[in-house]
KOLVORO-914747 format. One record per residue (C-alpha): residue number from 1; x, y, z. Coordinates in pm, whole numbers. Example, Ala and Ser with C-alpha at 12.3 -4.5 7.8 and 13.67 -1.06 7.14 Angstrom:
<atoms>
<num=1, xx=1230, yy=-450, zz=780>
<num=2, xx=1367, yy=-106, zz=714>
</atoms>
This chain:
<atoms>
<num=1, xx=-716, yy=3244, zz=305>
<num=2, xx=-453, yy=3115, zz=73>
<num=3, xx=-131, yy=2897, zz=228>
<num=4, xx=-141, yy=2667, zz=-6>
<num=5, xx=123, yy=2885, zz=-250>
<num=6, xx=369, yy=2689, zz=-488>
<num=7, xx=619, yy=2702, zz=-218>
<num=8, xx=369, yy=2503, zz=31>
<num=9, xx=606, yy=2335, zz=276>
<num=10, xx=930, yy=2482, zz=95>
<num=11, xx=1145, yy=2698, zz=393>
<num=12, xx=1430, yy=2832, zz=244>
<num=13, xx=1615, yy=2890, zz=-83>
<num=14, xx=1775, yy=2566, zz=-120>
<num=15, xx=1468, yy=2377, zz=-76>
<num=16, xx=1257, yy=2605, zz=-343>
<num=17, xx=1540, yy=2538, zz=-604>
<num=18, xx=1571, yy=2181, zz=-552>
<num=19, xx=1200, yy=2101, zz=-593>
<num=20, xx=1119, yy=2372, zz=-851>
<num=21, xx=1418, yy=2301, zz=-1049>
<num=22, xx=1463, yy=1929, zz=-1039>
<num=23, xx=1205, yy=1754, zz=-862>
<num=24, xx=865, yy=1933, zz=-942>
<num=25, xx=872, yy=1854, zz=-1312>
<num=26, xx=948, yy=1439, zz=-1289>
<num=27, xx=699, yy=1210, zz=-1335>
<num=28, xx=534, yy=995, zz=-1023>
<num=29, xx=666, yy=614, zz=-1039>
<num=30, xx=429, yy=458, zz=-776>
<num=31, xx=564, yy=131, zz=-709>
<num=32, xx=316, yy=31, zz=-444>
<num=33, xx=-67, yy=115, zz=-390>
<num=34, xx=-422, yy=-18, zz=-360>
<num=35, xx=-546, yy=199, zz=-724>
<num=36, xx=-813, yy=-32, zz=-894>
<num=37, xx=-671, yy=-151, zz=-1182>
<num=38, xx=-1101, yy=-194, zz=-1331>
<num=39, xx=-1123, yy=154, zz=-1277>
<num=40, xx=-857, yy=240, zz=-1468>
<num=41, xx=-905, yy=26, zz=-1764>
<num=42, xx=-1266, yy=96, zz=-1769>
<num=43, xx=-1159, yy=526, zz=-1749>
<num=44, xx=-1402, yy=522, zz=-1465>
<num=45, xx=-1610, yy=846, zz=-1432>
<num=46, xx=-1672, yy=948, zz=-1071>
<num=47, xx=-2024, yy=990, zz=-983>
<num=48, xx=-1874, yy=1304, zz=-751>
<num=49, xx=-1665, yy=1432, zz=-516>
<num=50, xx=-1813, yy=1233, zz=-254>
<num=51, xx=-1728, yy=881, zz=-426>
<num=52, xx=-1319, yy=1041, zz=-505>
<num=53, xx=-1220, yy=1196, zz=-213>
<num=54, xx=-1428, yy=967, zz=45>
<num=55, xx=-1507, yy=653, zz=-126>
<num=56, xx=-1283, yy=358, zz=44>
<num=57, xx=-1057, yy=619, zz=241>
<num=58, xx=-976, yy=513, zz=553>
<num=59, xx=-781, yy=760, zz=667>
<num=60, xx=-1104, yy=991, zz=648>
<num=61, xx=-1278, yy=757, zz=796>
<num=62, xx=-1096, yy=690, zz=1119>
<num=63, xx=-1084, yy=1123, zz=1150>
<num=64, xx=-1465, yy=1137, zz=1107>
<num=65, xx=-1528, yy=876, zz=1355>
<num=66, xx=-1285, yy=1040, zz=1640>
<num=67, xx=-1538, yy=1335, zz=1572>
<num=68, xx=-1850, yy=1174, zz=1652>
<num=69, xx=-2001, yy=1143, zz=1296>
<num=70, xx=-2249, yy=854, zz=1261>
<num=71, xx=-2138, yy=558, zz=1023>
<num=72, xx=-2398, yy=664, zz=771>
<num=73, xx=-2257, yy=949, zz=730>
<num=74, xx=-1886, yy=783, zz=669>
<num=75, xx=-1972, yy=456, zz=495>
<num=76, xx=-2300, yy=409, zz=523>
<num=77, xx=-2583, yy=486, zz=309>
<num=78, xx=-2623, yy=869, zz=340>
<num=79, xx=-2680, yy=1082, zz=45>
<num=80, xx=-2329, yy=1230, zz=-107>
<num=81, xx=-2427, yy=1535, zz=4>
<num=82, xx=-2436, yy=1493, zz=353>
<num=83, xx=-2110, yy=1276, zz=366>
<num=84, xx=-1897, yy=1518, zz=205>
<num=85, xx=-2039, yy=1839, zz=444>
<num=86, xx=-2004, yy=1554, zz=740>
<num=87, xx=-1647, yy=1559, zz=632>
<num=88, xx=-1647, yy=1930, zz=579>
<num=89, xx=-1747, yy=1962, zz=892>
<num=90, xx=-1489, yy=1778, zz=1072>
<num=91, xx=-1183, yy=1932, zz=902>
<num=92, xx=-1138, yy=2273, zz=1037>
<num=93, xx=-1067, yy=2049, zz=1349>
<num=94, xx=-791, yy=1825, zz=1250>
<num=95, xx=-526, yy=2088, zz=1318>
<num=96, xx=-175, yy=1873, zz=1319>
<num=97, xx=-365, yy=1581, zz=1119>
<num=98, xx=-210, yy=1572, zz=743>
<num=99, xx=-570, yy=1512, zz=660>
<num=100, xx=-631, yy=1888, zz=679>
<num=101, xx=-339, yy=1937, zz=401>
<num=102, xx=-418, yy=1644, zz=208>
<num=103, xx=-739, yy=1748, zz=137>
<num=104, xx=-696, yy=2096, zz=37>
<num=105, xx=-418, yy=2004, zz=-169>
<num=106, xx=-671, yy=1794, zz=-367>
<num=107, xx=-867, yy=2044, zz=-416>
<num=108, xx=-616, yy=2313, zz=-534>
<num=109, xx=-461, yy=2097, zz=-776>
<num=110, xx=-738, yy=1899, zz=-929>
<num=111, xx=-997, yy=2146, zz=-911>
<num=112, xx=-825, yy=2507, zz=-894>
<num=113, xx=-974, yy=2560, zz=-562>
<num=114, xx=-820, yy=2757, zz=-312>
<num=115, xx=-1107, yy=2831, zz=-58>
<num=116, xx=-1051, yy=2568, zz=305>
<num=117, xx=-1297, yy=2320, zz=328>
<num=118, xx=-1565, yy=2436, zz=581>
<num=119, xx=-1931, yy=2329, zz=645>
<num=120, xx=-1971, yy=2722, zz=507>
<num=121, xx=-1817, yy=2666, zz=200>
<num=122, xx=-1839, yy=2286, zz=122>
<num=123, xx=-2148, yy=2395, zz=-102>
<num=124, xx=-2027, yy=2590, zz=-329>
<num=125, xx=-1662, yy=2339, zz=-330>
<num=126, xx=-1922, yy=2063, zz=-359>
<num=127, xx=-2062, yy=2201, zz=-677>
<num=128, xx=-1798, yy=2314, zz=-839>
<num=129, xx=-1565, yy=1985, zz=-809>
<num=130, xx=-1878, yy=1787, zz=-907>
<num=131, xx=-1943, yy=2007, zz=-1218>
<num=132, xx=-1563, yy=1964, zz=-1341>
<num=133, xx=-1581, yy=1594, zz=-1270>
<num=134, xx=-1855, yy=1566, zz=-1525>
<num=135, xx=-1625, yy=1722, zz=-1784>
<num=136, xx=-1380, yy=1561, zz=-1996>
<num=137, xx=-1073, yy=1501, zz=-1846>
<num=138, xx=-1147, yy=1385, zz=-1519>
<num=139, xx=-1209, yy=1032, zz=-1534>
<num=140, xx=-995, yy=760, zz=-1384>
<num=141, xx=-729, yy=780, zz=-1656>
<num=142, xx=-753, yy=1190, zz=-1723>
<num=143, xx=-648, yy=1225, zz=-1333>
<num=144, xx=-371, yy=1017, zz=-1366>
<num=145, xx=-253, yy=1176, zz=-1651>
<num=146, xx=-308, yy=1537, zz=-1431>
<num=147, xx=-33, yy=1360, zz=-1232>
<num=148, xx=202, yy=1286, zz=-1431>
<num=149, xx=247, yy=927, zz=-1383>
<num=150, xx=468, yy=728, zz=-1571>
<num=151, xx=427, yy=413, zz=-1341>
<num=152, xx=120, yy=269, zz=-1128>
<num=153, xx=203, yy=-86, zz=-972>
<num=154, xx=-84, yy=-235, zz=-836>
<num=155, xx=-141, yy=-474, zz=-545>
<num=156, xx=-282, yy=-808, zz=-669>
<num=157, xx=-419, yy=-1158, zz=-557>
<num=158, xx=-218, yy=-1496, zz=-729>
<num=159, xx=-553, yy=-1573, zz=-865>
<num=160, xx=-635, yy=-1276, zz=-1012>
<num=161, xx=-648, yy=-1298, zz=-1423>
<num=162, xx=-455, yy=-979, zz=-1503>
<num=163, xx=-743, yy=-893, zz=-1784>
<num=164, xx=-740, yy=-531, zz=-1665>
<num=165, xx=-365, yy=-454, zz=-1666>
<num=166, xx=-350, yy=-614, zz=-2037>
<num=167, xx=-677, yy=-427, zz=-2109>
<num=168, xx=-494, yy=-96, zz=-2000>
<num=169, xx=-128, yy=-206, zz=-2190>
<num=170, xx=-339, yy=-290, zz=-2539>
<num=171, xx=-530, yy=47, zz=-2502>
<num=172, xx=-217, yy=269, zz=-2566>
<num=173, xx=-246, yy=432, zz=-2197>
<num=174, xx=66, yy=588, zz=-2177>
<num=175, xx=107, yy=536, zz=-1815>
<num=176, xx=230, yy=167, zz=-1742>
<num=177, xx=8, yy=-26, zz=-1511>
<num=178, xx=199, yy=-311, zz=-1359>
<num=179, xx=109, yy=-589, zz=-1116>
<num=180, xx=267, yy=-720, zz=-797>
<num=181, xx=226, yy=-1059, zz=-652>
<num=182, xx=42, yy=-1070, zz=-302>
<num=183, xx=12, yy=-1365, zz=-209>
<num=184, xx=-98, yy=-1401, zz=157>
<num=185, xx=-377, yy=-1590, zz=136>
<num=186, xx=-183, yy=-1829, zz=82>
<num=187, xx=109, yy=-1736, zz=316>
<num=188, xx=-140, yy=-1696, zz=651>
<num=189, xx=-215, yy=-2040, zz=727>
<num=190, xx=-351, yy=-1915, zz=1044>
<num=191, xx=-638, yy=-1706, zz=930>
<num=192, xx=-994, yy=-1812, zz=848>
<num=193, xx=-944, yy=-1734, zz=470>
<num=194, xx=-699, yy=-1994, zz=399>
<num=195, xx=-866, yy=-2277, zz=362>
<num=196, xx=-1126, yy=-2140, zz=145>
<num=197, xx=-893, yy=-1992, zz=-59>
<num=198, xx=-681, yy=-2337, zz=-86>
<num=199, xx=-935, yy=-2501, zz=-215>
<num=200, xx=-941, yy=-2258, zz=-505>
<num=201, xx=-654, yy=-2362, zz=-623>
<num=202, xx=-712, yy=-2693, zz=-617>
<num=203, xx=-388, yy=-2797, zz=-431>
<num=204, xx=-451, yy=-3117, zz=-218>
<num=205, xx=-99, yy=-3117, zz=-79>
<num=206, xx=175, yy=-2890, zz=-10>
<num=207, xx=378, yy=-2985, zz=-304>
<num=208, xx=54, yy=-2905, zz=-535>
<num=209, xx=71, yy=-2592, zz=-374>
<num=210, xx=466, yy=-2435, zz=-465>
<num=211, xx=384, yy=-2589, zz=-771>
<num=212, xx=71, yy=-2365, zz=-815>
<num=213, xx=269, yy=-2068, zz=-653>
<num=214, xx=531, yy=-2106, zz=-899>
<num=215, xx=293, yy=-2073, zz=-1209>
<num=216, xx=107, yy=-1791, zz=-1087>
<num=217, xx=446, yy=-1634, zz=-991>
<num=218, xx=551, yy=-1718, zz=-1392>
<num=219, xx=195, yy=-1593, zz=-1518>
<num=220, xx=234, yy=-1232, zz=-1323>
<num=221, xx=603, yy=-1235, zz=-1479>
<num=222, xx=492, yy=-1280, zz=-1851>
<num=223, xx=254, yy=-958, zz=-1738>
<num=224, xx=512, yy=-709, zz=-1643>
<num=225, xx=531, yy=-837, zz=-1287>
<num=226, xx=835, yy=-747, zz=-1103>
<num=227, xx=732, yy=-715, zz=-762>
<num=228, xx=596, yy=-893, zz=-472>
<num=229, xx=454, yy=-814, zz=-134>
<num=230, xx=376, yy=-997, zz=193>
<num=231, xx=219, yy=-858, zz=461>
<num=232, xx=253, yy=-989, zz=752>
<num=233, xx=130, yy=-981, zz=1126>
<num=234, xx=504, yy=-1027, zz=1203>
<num=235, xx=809, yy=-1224, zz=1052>
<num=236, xx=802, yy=-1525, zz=1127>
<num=237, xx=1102, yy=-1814, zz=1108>
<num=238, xx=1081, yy=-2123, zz=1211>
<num=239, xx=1234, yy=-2466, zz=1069>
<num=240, xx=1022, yy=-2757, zz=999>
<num=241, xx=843, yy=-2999, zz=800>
<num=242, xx=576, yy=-2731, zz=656>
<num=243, xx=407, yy=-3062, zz=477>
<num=244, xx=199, yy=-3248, zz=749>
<num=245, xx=99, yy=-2887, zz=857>
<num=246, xx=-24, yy=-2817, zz=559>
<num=247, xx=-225, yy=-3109, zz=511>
<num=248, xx=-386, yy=-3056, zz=867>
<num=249, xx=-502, yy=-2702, zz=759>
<num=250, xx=-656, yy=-2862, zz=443>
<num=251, xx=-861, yy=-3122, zz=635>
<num=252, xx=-996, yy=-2835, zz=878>
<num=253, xx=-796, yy=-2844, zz=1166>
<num=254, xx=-656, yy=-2607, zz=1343>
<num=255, xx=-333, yy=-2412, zz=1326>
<num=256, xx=-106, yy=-2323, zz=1630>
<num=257, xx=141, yy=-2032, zz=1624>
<num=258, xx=456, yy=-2229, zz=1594>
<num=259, xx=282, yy=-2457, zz=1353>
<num=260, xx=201, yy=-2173, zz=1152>
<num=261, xx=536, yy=-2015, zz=1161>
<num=262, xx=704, yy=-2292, zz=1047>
<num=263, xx=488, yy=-2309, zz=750>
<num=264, xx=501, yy=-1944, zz=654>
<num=265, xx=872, yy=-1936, zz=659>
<num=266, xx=877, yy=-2258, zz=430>
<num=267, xx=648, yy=-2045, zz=202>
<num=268, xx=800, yy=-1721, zz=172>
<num=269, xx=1152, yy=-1858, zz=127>
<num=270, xx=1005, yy=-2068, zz=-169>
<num=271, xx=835, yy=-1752, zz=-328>
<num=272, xx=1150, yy=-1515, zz=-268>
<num=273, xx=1368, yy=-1807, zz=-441>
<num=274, xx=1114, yy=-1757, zz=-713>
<num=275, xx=1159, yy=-1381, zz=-703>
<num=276, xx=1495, yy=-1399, zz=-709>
<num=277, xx=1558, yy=-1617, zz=-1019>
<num=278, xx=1345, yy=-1343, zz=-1204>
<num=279, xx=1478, yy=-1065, zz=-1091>
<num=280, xx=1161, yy=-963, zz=-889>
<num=281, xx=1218, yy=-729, zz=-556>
<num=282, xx=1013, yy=-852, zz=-241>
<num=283, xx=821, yy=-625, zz=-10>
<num=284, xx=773, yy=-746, zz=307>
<num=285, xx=508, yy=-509, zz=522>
<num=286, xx=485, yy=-563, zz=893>
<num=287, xx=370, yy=-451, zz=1203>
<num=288, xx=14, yy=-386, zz=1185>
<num=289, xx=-262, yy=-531, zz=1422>
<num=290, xx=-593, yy=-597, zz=1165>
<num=291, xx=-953, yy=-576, zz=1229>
<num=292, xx=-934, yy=-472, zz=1610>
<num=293, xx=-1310, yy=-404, zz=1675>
<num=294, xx=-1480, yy=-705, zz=1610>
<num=295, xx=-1857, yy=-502, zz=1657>
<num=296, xx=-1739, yy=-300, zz=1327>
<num=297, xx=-1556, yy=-536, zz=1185>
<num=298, xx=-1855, yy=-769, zz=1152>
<num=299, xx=-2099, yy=-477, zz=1055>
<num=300, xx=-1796, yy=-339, zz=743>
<num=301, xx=-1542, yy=-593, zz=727>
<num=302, xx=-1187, yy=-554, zz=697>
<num=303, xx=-986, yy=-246, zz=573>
<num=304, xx=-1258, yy=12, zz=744>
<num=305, xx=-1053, yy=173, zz=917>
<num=306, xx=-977, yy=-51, zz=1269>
<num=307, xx=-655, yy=-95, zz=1252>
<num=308, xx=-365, yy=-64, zz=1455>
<num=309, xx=13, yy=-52, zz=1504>
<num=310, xx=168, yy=-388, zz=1644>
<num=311, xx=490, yy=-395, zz=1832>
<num=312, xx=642, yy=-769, zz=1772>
<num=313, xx=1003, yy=-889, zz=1800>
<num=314, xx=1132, yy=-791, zz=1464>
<num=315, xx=1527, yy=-802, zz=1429>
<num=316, xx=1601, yy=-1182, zz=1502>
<num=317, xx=1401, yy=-1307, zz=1285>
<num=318, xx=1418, yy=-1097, zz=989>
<num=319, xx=1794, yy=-1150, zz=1025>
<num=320, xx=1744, yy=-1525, zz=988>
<num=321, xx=1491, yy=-1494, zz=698>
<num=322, xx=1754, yy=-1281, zz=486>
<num=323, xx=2039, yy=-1482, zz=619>
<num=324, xx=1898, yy=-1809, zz=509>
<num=325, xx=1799, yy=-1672, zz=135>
<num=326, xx=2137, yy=-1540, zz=135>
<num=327, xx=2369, yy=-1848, zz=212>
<num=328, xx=2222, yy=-2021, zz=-101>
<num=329, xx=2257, yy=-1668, zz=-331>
<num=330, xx=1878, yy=-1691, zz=-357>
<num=331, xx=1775, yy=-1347, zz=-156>
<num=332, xx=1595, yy=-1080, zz=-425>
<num=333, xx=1614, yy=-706, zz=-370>
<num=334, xx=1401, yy=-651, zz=-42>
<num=335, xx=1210, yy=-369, zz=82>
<num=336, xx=1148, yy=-407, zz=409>
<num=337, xx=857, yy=-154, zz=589>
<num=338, xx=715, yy=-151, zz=959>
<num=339, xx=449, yy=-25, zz=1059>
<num=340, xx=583, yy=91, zz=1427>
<num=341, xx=817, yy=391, zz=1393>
<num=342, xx=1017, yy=226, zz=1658>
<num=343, xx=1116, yy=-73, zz=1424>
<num=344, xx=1368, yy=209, zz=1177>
<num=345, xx=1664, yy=173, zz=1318>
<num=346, xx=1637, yy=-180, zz=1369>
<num=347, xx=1520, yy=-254, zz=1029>
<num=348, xx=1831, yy=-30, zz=911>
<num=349, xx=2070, yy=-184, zz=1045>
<num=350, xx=1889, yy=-544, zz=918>
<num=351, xx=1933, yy=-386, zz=558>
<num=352, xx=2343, yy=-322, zz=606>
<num=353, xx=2405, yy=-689, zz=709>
<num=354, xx=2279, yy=-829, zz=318>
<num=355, xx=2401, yy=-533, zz=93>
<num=356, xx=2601, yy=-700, zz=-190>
<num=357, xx=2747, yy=-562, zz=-556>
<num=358, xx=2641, yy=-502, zz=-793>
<num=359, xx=2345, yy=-330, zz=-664>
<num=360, xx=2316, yy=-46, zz=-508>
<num=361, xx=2153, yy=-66, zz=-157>
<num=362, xx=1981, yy=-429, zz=-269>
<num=363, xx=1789, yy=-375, zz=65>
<num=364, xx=1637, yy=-97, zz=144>
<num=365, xx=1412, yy=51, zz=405>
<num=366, xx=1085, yy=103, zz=324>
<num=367, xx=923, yy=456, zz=329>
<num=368, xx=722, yy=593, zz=601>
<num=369, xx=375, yy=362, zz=546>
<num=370, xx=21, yy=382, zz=657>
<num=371, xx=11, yy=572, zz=1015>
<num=372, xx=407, yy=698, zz=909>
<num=373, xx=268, yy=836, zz=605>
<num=374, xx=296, yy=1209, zz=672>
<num=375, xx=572, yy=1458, zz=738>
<num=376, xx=675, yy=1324, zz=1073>
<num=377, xx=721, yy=983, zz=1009>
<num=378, xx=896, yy=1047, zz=683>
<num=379, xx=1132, yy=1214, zz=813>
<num=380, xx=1205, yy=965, zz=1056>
<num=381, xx=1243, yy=733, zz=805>
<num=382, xx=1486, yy=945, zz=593>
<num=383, xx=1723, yy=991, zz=924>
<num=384, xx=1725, yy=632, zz=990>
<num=385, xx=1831, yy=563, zz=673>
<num=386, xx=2068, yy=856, zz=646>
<num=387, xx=2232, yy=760, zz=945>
<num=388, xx=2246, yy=430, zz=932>
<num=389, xx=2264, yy=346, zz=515>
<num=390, xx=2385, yy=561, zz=164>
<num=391, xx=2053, yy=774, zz=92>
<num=392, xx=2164, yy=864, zz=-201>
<num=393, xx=2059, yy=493, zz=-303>
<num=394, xx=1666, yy=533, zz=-136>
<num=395, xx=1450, yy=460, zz=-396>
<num=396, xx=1234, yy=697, zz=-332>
<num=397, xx=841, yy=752, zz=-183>
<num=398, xx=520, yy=572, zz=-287>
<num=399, xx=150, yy=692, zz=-273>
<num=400, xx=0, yy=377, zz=-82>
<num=401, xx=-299, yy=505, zz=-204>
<num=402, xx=-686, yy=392, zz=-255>
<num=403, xx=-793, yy=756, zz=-438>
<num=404, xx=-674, yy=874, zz=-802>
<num=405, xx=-646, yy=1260, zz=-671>
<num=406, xx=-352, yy=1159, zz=-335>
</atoms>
């Protein structure tokens, strides 16, 4: 059975002649996912299908789980073989999960096969997308090209050294592979990798620390960087001296909430004041719950697949975070995503109050993200901003992704 046809998802005659004739043929500029910018300036080969469509995809994950599949068999050590007909096995059951498309959608497009993924034919699948994958042209950097990608931005620590993305620029890659700035562990005071991380950068005071901020933030610029992106349990403002608090974190104490608010709100308004001089755009990405099972959390550690939507207070406080980087003419183009569906509206209406010429729609909604990331929520994101902004100014979807074939 074939319903994967060139006009997969396309209903009328309007919709076949806008994506055939304009969109279909435009090159994919990705301005936010998780890609592995060593993979790509290394032209990693995959040892199989198992490591591309599997390895470090939580979506999968989470799906194989809610079937009763043991953790070896998801990301444990279990030969390939039996992961991938695990997964194969699961599939014909996620009716209504985009996992089901996703997947065969891969496989059409990469590998030229048509035939659903069932335990009865994930053999012969198996083979055949492990044979092509030990061909030319499908490493790391021959699947991008398959895409037609013009743009990859990456997601990337302060401290990181950028070697890869000027390993990849100096190679001649004609895709451009740019960083973004992510700084939050630095932001999250709160969380057990700050300190740790503090000390890395040698800052013994708050002070030390903008002042290290603000090179890294330079460094990342003189390396293409023209994005940032702060995720964040929830937005958080609060006015205060961020100094003493700082210094308490360094000698070990601990952090309360409204401690910890007031010194994340010092901190981002510093760094989006730094955006903003250069140009930059901020992301802010919100409304996510992290690491809820602490059993699997301690046995994989984060990003496995235990996460969860959050449903903080959002408007007042985003409101006061643009409105106070505003006042001084200091607020960057913003992107502003939540993780709860319920937050679009709100976070529309947030994104009229700071619009100013020349640009067009300087803040914008984000696109649907993580659990939003599939028909349902992106529509719900498109009405919200239909309704509510000019969406002829969106900027468009992302990937998001972790995998070179989604």
């Amino acid at each position: 059975m074939n319903f994967f046809t060139e006009d997969f998802m396309l209903k009328n005659k309007i919709a076949k002649k806008l994506y055939h004739k304009f969109a279909e043929g435009l090159p994919i500029i990705d301005y936010h996912c998780h890609i592995p910018p060593e993979q790509i300036a290394e032209d990693h080969r995959f040892s199989g299908i198992t490591e591309l469509m599997l390895g470090g995809d939580h979506y999968k994950w989470r799906a194989m789980r809610s079937f009763g599949i043991e953790e070896k068999y998801i990301t444990g050590d279990a030969p390939d073989w039996d992961k991938f007909l695990a997964y194969a096995t699961m599939l014909p059951h996620a009716i209504g999960n985009p996992l089901l498309h996703w997947t065969q959608l891969e496989l059409k497009r990469y590998f030229g096969i048509d035939e659903m993924l069932t335990p009865e034919s994930a053999k012969r699948i198996y083979d055949r997308a492990n044979e092509l994958l030990s061909s030319d042209g499908y490493t790391a950097r021959g699947l991008i090209a398959r895409s037609n990608v013009e743009v990859i931005c990456t997601t990337d620590d302060p401290m990181d050294d950028l070697r890869y993305h000027r390993a990849i620029k100096s190679s001649g890659m004609m895709t451009r592979v740019l960083p973004t700035f992510r700084p939050d562990k630095a932001v999250n005071i709160h969380k057990d990798t700050f300190l740790p991380y503090i000390e890395k950068t040698g800052a013994k005071s708050y002070g030390e620390l903008l002042e290290w901020l603000r090179g890294r933030i330079g460094f990342f610029h003189e390396n293409g960087c023209r994005l940032s992106d702060h995720g964040l349990d929830y937005v958080p403002f609060a006015e205060g001296d961020p100094g003493p608090i700082f210094a308490r974190a360094l000698a070990g104490e601990k952090v309360s909430r409204e401690d910890a608010d007031v010194y994340q709100t010092a901190v981002i308004q510093f760094c989006a004041r730094e955006y903003a001089r250069r140009g930059w755009t901020l992301q802010i990405h919100t409304g996510a719950i992290r690491n809820n099972n602490a059993r699997a959390f301690a046995e994989l550690g984060p990003d496995a697949g235990f996460d969860s939507i959050n449903d903080p207070k959002i408007s007042e406080n985003i409101n006061r975070l643009l409105n106070a980087l505003d006042k001084t003419d200091e607020l960057p183009k913003t992107i502003l995503y939540s993780l709860n569906p319920n937050d679009n509206y709100t976070l529309a209406t947030c994104m009229g109050n700071f619009q100013r010429a020349p640009f067009k729609s300087k803040i914008q909604l984000g696109s649907g993200w993580w659990f939003n990331d599939q028909r349902d929520g992106m529509e719900a994101q498109l009405r919200a901003f239909g309704n509510l902004g000019v969406l002829g100014c969106f900027i468009g979807m992302l990937t998001d992704s972790r995998s070179f074939v989604s």
